[in-house]
N, C-alpha and C positions, 0 to 999 in steps of 0.2 A: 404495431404494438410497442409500447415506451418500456428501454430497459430499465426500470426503476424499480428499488426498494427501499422501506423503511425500517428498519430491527433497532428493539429498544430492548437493554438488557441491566438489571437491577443487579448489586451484591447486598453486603454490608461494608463492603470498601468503595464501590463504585455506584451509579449511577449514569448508562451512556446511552444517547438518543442517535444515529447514524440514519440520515437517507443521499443515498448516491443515485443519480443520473447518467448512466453510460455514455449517451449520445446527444453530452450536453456542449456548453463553451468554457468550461471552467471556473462557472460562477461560485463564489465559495460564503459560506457564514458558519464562523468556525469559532466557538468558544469551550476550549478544555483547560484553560486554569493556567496552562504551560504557555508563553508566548513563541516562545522559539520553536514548540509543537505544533502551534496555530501555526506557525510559519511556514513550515514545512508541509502539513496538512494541503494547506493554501496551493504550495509548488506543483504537490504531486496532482491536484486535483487541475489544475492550470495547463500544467504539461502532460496531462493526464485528457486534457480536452472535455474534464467529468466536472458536473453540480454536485456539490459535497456543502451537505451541513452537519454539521457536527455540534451536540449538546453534551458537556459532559461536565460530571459533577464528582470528586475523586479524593480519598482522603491523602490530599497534598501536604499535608502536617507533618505527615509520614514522609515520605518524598512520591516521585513521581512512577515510582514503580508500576502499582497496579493502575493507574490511570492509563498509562502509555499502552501495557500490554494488553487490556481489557478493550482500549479503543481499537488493539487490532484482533482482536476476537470479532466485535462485533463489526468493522469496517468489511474481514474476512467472509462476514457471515451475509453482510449486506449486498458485497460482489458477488456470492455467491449464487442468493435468491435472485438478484436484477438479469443474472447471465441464463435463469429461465435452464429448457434443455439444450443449452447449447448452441443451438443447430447455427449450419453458418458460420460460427467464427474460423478465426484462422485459428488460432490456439497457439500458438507460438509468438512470441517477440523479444528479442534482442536490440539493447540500444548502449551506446557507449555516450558519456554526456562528460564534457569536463568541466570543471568550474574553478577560475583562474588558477591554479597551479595543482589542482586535485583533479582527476580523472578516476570514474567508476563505470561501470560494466554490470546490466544486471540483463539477465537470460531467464527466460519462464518459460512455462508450460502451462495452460489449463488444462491440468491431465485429471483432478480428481485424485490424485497421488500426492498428498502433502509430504514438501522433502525444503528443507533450507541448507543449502550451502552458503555459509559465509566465510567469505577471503579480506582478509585488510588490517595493517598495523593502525587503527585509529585509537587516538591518544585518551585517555580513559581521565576525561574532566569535564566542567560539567559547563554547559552553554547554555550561557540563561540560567534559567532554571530545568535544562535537561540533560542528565547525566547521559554521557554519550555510550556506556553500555544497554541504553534503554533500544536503541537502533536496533541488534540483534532481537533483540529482546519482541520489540513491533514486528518484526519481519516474520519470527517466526509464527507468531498467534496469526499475522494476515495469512502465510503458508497452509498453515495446518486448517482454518475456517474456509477458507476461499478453496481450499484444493489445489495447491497451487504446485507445481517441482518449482521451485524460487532458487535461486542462482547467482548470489551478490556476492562481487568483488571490489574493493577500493584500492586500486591498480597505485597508486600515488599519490600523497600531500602531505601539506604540513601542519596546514590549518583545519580545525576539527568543524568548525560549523561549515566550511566551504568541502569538506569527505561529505560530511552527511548529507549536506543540502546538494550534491552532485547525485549521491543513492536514490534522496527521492525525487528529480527530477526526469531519471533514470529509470525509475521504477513507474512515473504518471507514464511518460511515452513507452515501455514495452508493455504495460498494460493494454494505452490505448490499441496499441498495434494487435496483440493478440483478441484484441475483444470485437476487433471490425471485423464485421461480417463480407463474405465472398461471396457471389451470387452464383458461382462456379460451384462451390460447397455445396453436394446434398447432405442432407442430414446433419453430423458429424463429422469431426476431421479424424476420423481414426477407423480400421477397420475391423475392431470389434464392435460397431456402430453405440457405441456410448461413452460418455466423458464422465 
């Protein structure tokens, strides 16, 4: 059975089409308006080992606000449907990833318990066209849609696009990690047997 979903979700400020492939090779087609967002996008899905397309249409006139956060509404919502009931996965993953003088640290849970911890002095300007408090901002809407406990720290840097791009690179490999399946796993990884 293919872990895949598609969720398309309308505002009057956005417009975002998301289908992810769990148990793909990183193939990506990624247009939201933000380059530096495609960018990133691209990373996690890469390092993520996931097929991510991404349509999104967002009122950037304004700035990037609700594009960013809305894409991780529905990104949230699209791992959430593709992960089915669970059964199987590890549910856990931890990965430390550096990116030349930036090092981040991000820890998850698929627990069904949406929770964001964010740790990191990152410098509050704007890359590209992405204001870099938009980051917190992604993380939590993917948290709280996907059911995630999410766990991000930015341990060290200087340079803001290289903090950030170290999170999501960080974030594709504990994803991947908690989302393979163990053939040891019945059901569940948990013994209230539901996630």
């Amino acid at each position: 059975m293919q872990r895949a979903a598609t969720v398309s979700r309308k505002t009057m400020e956005t417009d975002i089409t998301v289908s992810v492939q769990l148990d793909g090779s990183g193939i990506t087609d990624i247009a939201t308006g933000i380059g530096f967002f495609d960018h990133m996008l691209t990373l996690w899905a890469r390092h993520g080992l996931f097929d991510l397309t991404v349509r999104m249409q967002g009122d950037l006139y304004v700035d990037g606000h609700h594009s960013v956060e809305d894409a991780g509404i529905v990104l949230g919502q699209a791992l959430l449907k593709a992960l089915g009931d669970k059964a199987g996965i590890k549910r856990y993953g931890t990965v430390f990833v550096p990116m030349d003088e930036a090092l981040a640290m991000v820890s998850l849970d698929i627990s069904g318990r949406p929770y964001l911890v964010f740790e990191g002095e990152l410098p509050s300007v704007k890359i590209g066209e992405f204001d870099s408090e938009l980051l917190e901002e992604f993380l939590r809407a993917l948290a709280v849609h996907a059911g995630l406990t999410l766990h991000v720290r930015i341990l060290y840097g200087k340079n803001a696009h290289h903090m950030v791009e170290a999170v999501f690179k960080a974030l594709g490999r504990a994803l991947d990690e908690a989302t393979r399946k163990d053939e040891r796993i019945v059901g569940v990884m948990s013994t209230k047997g539901m996630l």
